[in-house]
C-alpha positions in Angstrom: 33.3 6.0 5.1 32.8 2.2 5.5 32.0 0.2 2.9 29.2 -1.0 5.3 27.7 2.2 5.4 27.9 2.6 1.5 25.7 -0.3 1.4 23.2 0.3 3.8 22.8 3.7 2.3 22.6 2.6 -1.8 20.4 -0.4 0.0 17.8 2.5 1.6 18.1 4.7 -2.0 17.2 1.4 -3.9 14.1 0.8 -1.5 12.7 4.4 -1.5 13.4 4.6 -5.4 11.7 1.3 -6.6 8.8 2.5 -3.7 8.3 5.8 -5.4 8.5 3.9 -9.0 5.9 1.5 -7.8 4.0 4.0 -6.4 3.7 6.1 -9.9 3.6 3.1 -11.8 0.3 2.0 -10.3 -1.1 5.4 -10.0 -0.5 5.7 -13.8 -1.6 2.0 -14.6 -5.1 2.0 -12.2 -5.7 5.6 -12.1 -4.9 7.4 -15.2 -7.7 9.3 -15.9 -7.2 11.4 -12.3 -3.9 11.7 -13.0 -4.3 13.2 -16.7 -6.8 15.6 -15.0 -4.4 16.7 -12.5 -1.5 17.4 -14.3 -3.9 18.6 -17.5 -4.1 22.3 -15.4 -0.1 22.7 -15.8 0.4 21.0 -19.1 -1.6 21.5 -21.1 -1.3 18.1 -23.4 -3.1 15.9 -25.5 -4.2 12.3 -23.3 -2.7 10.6 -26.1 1.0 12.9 -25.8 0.2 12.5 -22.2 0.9 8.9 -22.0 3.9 9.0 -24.4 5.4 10.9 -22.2 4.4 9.2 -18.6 5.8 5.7 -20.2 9.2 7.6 -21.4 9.2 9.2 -17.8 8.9 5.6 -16.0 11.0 4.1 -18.5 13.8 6.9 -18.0 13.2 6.3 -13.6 13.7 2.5 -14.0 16.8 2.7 -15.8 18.1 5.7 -13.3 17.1 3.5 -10.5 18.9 0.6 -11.4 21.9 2.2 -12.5 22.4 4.7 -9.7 21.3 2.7 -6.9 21.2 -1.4 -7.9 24.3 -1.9 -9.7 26.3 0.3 -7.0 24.7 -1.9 -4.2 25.5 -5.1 -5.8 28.8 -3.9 -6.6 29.6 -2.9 -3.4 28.4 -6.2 -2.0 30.5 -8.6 -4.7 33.6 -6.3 -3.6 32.6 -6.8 0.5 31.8 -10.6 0.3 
């Protein structure tokens, strides 16, 4: 596999990731009463435990993203360039 490939491949992970942690961050930030309701019919939490654990869940994505798919992509093109 090319190293060109490598990076347009950790380039498209790093997009779609930081899109679906955008996504939930501003569903959680403008909308969190409807998403409390949604998810209140599986887990049956407390709002207040609710949000504890939607911050530990974003918190816990952001560092996944950047250490799965950034650093590998800038890795790959400091070792390219």
């Amino acid at each position: 596999m090319s190293i060109e490939t490598l990076q347009d491949f950790f380039l498209w992970c790093t997009v779609i990731n930081s899109g679906l942690f955008a996504f939930w961050a501003a569903m959680f930030s403008f909308a969190p009463d409807l998403v409390y309701r949604t998810q209140r019919r599986w887990f049956p939490l407390s709002q207040e435990h609710f949000t504890v654990v939607m911050y530990s869940f974003l918190g816990l994505f952001k560092i996944f993203v950047l250490v799965f798919n950034l650093v590998p992509l800038i890795a790959l093109f400091i070792i390219s360039g």
